[in-house]
C-alpha positions as CSV (number, residue, x, y, z in Angstrom):
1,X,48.4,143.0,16.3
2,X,50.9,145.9,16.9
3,X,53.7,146.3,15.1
4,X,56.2,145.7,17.8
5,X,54.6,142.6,19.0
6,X,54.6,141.4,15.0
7,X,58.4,142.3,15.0
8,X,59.3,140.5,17.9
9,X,57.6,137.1,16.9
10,X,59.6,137.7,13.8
11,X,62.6,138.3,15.6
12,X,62.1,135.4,18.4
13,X,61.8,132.5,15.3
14,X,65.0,134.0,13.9
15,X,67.3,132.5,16.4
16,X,66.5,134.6,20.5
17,X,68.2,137.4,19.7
18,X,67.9,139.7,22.8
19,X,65.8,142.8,21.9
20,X,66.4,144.3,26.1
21,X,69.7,146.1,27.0
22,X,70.9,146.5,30.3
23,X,73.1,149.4,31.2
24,X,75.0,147.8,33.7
25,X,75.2,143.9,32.4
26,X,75.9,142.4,29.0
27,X,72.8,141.1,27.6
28,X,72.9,137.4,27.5
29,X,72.9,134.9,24.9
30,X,69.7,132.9,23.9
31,X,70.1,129.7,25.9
32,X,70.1,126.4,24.1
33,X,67.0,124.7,22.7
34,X,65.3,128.0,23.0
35,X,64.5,128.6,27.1
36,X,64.9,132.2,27.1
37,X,65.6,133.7,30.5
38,X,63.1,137.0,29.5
39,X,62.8,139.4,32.4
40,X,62.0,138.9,35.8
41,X,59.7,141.4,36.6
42,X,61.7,143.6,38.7
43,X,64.6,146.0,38.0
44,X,67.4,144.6,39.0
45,X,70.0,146.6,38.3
46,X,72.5,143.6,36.8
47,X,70.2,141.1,35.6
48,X,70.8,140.5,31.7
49,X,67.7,139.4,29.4
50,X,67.0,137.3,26.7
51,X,64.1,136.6,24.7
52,X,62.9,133.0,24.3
53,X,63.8,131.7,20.9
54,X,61.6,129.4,18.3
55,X,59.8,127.0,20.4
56,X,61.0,128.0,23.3
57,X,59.5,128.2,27.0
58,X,59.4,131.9,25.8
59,X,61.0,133.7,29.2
60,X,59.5,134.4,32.2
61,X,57.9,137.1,30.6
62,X,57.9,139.9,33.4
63,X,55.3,138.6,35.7
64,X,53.1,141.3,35.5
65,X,55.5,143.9,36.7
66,X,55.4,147.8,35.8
67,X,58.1,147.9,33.0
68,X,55.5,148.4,30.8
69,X,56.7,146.7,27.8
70,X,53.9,145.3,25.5
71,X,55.7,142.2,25.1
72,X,57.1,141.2,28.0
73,X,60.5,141.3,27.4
74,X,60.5,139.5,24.7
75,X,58.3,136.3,25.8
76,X,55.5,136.6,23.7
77,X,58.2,136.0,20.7
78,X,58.4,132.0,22.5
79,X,57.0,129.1,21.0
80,X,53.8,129.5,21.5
81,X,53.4,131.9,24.2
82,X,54.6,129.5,27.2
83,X,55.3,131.3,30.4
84,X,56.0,134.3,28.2
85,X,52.5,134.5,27.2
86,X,52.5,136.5,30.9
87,X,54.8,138.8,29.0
88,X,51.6,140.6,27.7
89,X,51.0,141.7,31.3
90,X,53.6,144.0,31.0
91,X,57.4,143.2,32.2
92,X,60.0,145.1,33.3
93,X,62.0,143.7,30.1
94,X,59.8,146.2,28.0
95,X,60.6,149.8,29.4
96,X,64.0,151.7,29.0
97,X,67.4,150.5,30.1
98,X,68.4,150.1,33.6
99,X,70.7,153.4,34.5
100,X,72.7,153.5,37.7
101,X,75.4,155.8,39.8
102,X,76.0,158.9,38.1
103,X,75.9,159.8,34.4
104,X,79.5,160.6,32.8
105,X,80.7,164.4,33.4
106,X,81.2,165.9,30.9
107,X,82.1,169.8,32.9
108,X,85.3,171.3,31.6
109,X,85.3,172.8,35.1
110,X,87.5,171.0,37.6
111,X,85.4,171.2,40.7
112,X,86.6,170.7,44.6
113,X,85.2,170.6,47.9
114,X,86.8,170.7,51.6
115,X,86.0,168.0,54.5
116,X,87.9,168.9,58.0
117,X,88.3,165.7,60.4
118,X,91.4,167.5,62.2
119,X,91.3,166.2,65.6
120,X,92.3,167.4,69.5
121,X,95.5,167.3,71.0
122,X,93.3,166.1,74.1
123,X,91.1,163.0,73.8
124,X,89.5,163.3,76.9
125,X,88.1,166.8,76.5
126,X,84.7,167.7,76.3
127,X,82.9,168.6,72.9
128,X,83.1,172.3,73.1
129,X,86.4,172.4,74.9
130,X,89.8,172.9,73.1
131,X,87.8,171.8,69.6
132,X,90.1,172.3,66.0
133,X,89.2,174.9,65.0
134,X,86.7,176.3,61.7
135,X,88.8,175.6,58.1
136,X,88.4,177.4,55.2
137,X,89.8,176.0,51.4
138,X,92.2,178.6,49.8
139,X,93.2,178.3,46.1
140,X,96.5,180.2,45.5
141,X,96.3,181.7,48.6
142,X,92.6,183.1,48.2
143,X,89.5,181.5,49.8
144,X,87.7,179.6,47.4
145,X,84.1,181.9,47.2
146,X,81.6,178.9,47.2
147,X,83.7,177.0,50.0
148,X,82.4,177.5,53.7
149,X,84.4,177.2,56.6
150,X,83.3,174.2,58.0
151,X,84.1,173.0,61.8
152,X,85.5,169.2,62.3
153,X,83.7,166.3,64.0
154,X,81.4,163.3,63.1
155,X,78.7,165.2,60.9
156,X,77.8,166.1,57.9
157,X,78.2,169.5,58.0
158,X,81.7,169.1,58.3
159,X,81.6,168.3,54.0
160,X,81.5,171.4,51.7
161,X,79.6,171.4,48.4
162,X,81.8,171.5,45.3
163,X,82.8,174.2,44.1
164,X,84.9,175.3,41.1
165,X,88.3,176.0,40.4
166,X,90.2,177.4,37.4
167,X,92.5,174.2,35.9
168,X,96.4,175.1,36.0
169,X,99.2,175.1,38.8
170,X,97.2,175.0,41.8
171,X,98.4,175.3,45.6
172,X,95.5,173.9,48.0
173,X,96.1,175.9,51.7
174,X,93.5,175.5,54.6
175,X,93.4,178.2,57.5
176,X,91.3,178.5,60.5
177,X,88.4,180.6,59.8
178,X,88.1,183.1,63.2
179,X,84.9,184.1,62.9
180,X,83.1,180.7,62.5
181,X,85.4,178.6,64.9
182,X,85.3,182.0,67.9
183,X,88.4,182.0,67.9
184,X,88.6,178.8,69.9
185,X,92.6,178.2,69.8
186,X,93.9,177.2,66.3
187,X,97.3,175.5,66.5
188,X,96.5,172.5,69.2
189,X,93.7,175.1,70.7
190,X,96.5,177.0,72.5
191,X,94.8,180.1,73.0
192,X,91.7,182.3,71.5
193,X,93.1,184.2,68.5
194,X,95.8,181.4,67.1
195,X,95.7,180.7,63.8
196,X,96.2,177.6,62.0
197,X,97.5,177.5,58.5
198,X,97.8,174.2,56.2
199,X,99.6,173.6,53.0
200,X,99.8,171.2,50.7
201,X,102.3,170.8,47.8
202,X,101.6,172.4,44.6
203,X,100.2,170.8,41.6
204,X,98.5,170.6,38.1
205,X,94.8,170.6,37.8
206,X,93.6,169.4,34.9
207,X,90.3,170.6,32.6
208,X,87.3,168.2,34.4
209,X,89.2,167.1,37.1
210,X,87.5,166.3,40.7
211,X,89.1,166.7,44.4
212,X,88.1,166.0,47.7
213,X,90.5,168.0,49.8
214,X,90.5,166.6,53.7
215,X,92.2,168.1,56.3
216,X,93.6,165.5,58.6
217,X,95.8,165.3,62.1
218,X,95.8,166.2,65.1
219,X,96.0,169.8,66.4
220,X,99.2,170.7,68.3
221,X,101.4,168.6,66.3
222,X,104.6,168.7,64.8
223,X,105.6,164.8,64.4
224,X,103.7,162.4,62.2
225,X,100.4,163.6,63.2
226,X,101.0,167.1,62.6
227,X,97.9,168.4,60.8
228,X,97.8,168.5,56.8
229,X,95.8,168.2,53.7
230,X,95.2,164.9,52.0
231,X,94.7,166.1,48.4
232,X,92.3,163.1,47.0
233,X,91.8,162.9,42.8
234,X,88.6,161.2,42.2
235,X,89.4,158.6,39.8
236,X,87.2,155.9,41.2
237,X,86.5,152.9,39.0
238,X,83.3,153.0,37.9
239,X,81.0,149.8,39.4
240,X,78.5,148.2,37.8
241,X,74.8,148.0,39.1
242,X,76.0,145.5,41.7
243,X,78.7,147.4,42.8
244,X,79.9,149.8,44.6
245,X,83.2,151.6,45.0
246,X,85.1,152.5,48.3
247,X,87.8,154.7,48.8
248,X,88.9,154.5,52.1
249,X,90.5,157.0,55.1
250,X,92.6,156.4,58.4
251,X,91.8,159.7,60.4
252,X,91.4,158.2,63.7
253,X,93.0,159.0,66.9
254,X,94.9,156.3,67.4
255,X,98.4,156.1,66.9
256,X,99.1,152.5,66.1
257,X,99.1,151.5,62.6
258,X,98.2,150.3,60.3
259,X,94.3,150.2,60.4
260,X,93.1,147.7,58.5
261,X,89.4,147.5,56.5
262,X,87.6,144.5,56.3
263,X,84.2,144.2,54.5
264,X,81.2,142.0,56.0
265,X,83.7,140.5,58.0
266,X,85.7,139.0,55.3
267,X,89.2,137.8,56.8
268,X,91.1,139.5,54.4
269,X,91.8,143.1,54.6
270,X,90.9,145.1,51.6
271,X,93.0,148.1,53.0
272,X,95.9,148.5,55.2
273,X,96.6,152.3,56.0
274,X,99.2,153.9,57.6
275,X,98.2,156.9,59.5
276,X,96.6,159.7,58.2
277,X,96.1,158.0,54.4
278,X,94.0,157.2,52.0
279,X,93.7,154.1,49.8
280,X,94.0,153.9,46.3
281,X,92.9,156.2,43.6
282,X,90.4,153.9,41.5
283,X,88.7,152.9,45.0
284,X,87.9,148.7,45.5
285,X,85.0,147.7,44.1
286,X,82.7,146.0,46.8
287,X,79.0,144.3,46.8
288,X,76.0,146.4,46.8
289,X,75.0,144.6,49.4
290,X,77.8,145.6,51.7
291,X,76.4,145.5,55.1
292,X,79.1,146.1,57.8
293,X,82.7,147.7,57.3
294,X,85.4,146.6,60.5
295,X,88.5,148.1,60.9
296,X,90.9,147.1,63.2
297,X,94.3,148.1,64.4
298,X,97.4,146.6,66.6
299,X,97.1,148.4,69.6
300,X,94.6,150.4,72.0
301,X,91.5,150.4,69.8
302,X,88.5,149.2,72.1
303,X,88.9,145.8,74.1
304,X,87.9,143.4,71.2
305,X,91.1,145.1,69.1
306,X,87.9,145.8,66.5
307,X,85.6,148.3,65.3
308,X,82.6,147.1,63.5
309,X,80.7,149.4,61.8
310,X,76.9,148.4,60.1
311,X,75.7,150.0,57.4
312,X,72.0,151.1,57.1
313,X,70.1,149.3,54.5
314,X,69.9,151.2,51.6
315,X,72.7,153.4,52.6
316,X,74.8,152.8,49.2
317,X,73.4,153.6,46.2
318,X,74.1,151.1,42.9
319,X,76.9,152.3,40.7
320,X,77.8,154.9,43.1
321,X,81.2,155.9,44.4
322,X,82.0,156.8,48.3
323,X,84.8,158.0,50.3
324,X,84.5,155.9,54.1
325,X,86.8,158.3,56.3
326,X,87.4,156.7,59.8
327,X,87.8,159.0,62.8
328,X,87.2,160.4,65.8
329,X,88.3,158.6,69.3
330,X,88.0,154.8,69.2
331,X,88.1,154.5,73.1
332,X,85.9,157.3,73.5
333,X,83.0,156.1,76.1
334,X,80.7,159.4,75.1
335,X,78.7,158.9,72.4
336,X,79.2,162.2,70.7
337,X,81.0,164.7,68.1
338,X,84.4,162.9,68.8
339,X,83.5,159.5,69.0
340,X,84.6,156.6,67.0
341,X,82.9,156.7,63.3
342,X,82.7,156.4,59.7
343,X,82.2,159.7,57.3
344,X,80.7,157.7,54.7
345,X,80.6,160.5,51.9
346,X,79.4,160.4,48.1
347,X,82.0,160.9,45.3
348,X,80.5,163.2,42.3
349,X,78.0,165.3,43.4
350,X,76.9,167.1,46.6
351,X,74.7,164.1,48.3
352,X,74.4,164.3,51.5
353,X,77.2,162.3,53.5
354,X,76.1,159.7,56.6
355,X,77.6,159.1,59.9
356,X,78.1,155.7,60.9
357,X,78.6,154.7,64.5
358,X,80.3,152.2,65.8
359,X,77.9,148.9,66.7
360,X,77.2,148.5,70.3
361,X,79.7,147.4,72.6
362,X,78.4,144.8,75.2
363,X,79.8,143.7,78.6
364,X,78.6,141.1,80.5
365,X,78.8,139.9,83.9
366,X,78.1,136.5,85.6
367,X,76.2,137.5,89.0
368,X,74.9,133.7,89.5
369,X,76.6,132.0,92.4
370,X,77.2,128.1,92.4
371,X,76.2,125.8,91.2
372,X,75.6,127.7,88.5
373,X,78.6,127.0,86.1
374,X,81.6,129.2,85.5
375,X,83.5,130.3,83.5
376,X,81.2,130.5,80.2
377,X,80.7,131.4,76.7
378,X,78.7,133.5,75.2
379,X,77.2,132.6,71.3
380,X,74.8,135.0,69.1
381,X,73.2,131.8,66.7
382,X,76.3,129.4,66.4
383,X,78.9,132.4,66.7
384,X,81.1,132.2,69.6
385,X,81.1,136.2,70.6
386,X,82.8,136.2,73.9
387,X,84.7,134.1,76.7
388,X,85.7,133.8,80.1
389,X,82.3,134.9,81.5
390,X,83.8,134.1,85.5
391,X,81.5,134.1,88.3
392,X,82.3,138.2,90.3
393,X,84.7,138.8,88.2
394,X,85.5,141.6,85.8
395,X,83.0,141.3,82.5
396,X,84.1,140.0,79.4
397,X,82.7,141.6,76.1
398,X,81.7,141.5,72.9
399,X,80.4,143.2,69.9
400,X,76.8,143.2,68.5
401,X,74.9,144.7,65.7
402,X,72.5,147.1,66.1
403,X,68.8,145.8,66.7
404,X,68.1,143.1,68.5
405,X,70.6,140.0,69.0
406,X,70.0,136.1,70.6
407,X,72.7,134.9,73.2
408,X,72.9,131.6,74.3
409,X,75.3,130.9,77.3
410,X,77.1,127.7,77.9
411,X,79.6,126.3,80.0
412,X,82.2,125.0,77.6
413,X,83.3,121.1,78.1
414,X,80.7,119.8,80.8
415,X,78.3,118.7,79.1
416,X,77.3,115.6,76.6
417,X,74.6,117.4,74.4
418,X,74.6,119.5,71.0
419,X,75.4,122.4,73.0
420,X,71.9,124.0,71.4
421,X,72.3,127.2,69.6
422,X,76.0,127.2,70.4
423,X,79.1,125.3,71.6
424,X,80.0,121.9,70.7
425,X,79.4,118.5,71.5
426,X,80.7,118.4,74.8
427,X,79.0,122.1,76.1
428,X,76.0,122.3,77.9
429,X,73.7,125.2,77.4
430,X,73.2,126.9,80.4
431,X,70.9,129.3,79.2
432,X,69.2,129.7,75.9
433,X,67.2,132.2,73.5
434,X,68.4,134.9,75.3
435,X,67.0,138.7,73.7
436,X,69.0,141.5,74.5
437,X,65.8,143.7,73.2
438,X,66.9,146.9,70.6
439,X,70.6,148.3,70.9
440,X,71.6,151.4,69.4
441,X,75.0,151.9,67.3
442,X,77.7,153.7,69.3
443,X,76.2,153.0,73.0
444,X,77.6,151.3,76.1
445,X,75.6,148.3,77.9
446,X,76.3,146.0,80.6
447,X,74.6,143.1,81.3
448,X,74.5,140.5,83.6
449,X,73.9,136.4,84.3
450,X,71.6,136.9,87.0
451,X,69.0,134.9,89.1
452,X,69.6,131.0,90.5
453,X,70.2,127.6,89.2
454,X,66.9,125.8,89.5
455,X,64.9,128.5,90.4
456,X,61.7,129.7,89.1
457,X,60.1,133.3,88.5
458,X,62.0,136.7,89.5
459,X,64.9,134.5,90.5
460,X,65.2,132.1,87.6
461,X,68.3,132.1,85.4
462,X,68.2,135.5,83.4
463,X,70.1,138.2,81.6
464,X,69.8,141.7,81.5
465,X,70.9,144.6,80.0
466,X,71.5,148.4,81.0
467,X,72.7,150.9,78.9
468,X,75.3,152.8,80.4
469,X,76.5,156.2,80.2
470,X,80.1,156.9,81.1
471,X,81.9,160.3,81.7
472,X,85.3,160.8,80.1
473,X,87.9,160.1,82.3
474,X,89.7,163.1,84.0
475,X,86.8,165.4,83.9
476,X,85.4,164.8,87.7
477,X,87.5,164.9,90.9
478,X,85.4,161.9,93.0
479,X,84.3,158.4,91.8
480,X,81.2,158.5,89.9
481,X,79.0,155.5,90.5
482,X,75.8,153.6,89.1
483,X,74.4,150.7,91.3
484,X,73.1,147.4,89.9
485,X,71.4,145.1,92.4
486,X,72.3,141.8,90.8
487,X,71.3,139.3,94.3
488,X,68.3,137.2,93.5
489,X,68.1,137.1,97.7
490,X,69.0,140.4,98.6
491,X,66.5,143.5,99.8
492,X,66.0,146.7,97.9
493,X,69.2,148.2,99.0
494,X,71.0,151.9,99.0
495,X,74.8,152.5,98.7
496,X,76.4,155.1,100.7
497,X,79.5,156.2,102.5
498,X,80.1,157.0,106.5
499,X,81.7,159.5,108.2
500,X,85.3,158.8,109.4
501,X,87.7,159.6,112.0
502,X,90.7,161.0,111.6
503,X,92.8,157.4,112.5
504,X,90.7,156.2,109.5
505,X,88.2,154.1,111.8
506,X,84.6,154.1,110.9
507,X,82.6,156.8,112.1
508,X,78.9,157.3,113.4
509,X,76.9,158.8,110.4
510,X,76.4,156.9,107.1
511,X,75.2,158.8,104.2
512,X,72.9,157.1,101.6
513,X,73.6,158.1,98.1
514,X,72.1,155.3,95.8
515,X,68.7,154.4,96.7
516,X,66.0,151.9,96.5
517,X,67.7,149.9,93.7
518,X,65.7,146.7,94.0
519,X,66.8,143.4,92.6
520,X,67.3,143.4,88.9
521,X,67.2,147.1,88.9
522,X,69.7,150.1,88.6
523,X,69.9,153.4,89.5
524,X,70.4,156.0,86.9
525,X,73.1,155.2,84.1
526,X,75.0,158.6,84.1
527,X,76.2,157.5,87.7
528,X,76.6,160.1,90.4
529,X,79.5,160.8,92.8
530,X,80.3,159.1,95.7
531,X,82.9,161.7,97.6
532,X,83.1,159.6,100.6
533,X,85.2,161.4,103.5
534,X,89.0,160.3,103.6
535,X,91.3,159.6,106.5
536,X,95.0,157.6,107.2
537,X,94.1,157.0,103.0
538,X,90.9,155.4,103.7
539,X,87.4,155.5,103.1
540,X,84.1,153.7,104.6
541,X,81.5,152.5,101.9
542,X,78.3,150.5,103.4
543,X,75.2,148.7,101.3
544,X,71.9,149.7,103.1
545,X,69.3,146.9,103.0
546,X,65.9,149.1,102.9
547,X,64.0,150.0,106.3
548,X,66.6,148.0,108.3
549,X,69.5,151.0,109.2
550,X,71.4,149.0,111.5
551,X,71.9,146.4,109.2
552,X,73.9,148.0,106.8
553,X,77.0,146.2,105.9
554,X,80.1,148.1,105.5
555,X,83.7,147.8,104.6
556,X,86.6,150.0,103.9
557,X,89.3,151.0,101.3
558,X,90.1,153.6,98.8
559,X,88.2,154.0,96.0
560,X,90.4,156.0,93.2
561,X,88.3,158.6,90.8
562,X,87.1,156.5,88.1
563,X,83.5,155.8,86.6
564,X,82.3,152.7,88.1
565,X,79.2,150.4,87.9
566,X,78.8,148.6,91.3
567,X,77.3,145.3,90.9
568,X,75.5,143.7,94.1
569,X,76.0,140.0,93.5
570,X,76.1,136.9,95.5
571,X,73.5,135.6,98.8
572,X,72.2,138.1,100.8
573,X,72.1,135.6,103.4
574,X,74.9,133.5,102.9
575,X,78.2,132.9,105.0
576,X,80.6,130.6,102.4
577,X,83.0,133.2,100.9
578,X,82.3,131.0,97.4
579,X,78.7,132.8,97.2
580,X,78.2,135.3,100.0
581,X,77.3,138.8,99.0
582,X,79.6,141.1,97.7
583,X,79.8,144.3,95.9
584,X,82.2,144.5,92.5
585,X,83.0,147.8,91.3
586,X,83.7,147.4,87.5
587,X,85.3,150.1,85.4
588,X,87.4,151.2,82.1
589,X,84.5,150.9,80.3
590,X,85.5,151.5,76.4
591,X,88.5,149.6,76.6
592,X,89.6,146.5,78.9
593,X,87.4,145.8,82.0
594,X,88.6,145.9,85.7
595,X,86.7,144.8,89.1
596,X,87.6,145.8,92.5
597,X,85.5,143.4,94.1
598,X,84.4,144.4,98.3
599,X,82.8,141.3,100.4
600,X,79.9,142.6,102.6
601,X,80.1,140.2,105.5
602,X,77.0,140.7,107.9
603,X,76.8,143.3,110.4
């Protein structure tokens, strides 16, 4: 017998005493009447261990796991072998400690690095146009020589590597850096050449001491946005193996605070920031397991008043420390640079920092004439996720995770069932197991209630989803338009515009823009414009039913410059003005929904 295997029988009949250690968990006492816990096989990086003592089930051993240690974690020191007779096979319990996050430092050096999320004085511009410009760290009023200049927006590369700095009275400046931004405007982008200059108060840095240095604001600016330097100490807590912890940033673009950050959904807020802040020093420590990070705000931040944010799995690391910066443009509808976003970034060494986008946002339309039911609700499982789903009228929304979701629809109050998957007693599930298919984090989809009550096939009850692609509003001159054909009973259809005279009466020639959109189907998502002639402030729009010209059905109005998706709902061949075909064009897509619904009586 080896001698470890002799020492631990020796050392299980003196009383359990725990021969594993843990660097992130006390180790636990020997249970009563001698069930010792052992290990469990894996490494969990809180579990504590305990071998089994005199006559004793002996611990689980390590069920055969790759720890390596001859005894199992102790087990095989049990009354007679029991379960931790498996501990021969090798548990987890018998290898080194468990280490997580980073080990202590122990550099005399203080070290700092330089993250820029400065933002435009314009929130409707381009990437590329009137961008903050290129910052580079000064110490003392020289550039620090391992610390880039490094442009602004949602990526990475906008986080330096450490660097370090001498300890003593230190001033921390930030100035535009020509060359790398091209001398692209520096003080709110007024013109090539400006320079922008930021800094912050003086102060002492001490031997070993760690900053992250993030220039905030908005270009431009002289009030409380005015651009500046947060100077951040790293003084995290440091969390267990179970734990990580989170030090968290307002940097958004929006100017009502405070913004408050709520993990995995939890009602209470574990920070409230004022704008342009940080949290506290030591950081909160959070679960591991964190999955989702929402922040919220009073006023103009996306039409549910939320931004939910889901975390990769596997994007924290156990014991580690992280800096969660939210910024960029919460109403933005382009999913780019600017857009809404976390800058999740490491504390402590130069890992690589992650962009999180915001989760989908979903709108949904009801497109199904009576006697299908209206208004509804809309549930994911037995979560209520949105209201007030009205027949041809603007869509309500919602958010979903990324990946794929399961709605259920029901008409809230009419029925006397379990509702299904959602709603209460008195609902009545309209329409159930709904799959939205895959949605990606930071996009735009609308979907719609289409198809017929009591209908089978292509015109059954259905929903569908298109992901939508929005421009930013103020950069075109003419409505921009996608078309949805959402009528279970009308033709494959194009929409156009006619020529018109100069009283504003319809004229001779109709001009087909959108075409061949067949029922359930939609042109393309970027939308295209419809610069329909104007006359006595009026145009003429018509809906083309395919092969059949002189059967188009027109109407008139004025249709102001705005991204719209036109939605074809209602019976093609009906005459009631409750479900007769009509054409809705919704907009304000990334923040509250509008409709300007058109009816389309027959020619």
């Amino acid at each position: 017998m080896k001698t470890r295997q002799r020492w631990l029988i020796v050392m299980g009949a003196l009383g359990g005493l725990s021969v594993l250690t843990n660097a992130c968990g006390d180790d636990g006492a020997s249970p009563p009447e001698g069930q010792g816990t052992g290990g469990t096989g894996t490494t969990s990086a809180s579990a504590s261990s305990s071998s089994g003592a005199e006559g004793g089930g002996g611990g689980l051993g390590g069920l055969g796991g790759a720890g390596g240690g001859d005894a199992g974690g102790g087990g095989a020191g049990g009354g007679a072998g029991g379960m931790g007779g498996a501990g021969g096979m090798g548990g987890a319990g018998g290898g080194d400690p468990v280490e997580c996050g980073l080990p202590p430092d122990t550099d005399p050096e203080p070290k700092v690095r330089f993250i820029n999320a400065l933002l435009p004085n314009f929130t409707n511009k381009p990437v590329g146009v009137d961008d903050p410009p290129a910052l580079r760290l000064y110490v003392n009023g020289a550039p620090i020589p391992d610390v880039a200049a490094v442009s602004p927006g949602m990526v990475a590369a906008s986080v330096t590597r450490y660097a370090e700095v001498a300890a003593g009275a230190i001033t921390f400046s930030a100035r535009s850096d020509d060359e790398a931004s091209g001398g692209a405007g520096g003080a709110g982008g007024a013109g090539a050449g400006d320079a922008l200059a930021i800094s912050a108060d003086p102060l002492t840095v001490a031997a070993g001491a760690r900053y992250t240095i993030v220039a905030v604001g908005v270009v431009g600016t002289t009030d409380t946005a005015a651009p500046r330097l947060l100077i951040a100490e790293e003084r995290f807590t440091r969390p267990s193996c179970s734990e990580v912890a989170l030090r968290f940033v307002n940097a958004d673009s929006n100017s009502w605070n405070p913004k408050s950050f709520h993990i995995d959904r939890s009602a209470a807020a574990a920070a409230a920031l004022d704008g342009f802040s940080a949290s506290a020093p030591e950081g909160l420590l959070a679960p591991l397991a964190t999955r989702s990070i929402t922040v919220t705000a009073p006023r103009a931040f996306g039409p549910t008043g939320q931004a939910p944010f889901s975390l990769p799995a596997g994007s924290l690391v156990a014991g580690r420390s992280y800096f969660v910066i939210e910024t960029g443009q919460p109403t933005r509808v382009v999913d780019d640079a600017r857009a809404h976003g976390l800058l999740v970034v490491p504390a402590g060494d130069d890992s690589p920092a992650m962009v999180v986008k915001r989760d989908p946002l979903v709108y949904l339309f009801h497109a199904s004439p009576p006697p299908t039911p209206s208004p509804l609700e809309v549930y994911s499982g037995t979560e209520r996720v949105a209201i007030n789903l009205r027949y041809a009228q603007a869509p309500t929304y919602t958010d979903l995770p990324p990946g794929e979701s399961t709605l259920s629809l029901v008409a809230p109050g009419s029925g006397a069932g379990e509702g299904g998957s959602g709603g209460g007693s008195g609902d009545a599930v309209v329409l159930d197991d709904l799959r939205t298919g895959p949605l990606d984090p930071g996009a735009i989809y609308l979907g719609g209630l289409l198809g017929t009550t009591g209908e089978t096939g292509d015109r059954a009850l259905q929903l569908t989803l298109w992901k939508i692609q929005p421009d930013l509003p103020g950069t075109f001159t003419d409505p921009r338009v996608m078309l949805i054909n959402a009528s279970a009973t009308a033709p494959s259809v194009a929409l156009g515009h006619w020529s018109i005279n100069a009283d504003g009466t319809r004229g001779d020639t109709f001009t087909p823009v959108l075409t061949g959109v067949a029922y359930t189907s939609a042109s393309a998502s970027a939308g295209v414009p419809l610069a329909a002639p104007r006359a006595a402030d009026r145009q003429w729009f018509g809906v083309q039913p395919a092969g059949s010209a002189d059967a188009t059905r027109s109407f008139s109005g004025s249709l102001p410059s705005h991204w719209y998706a036109a939605v074809l709902l209602g019976d093609w061949g009906s005459s009631d003005p409750a479900s007769s075909a009509q054409l809705v064009f919704m907009r304000n897509f990334g923040a509250v929904p509008a409709a300007l619904p058109w009816p389309l009586p027959s020619p």
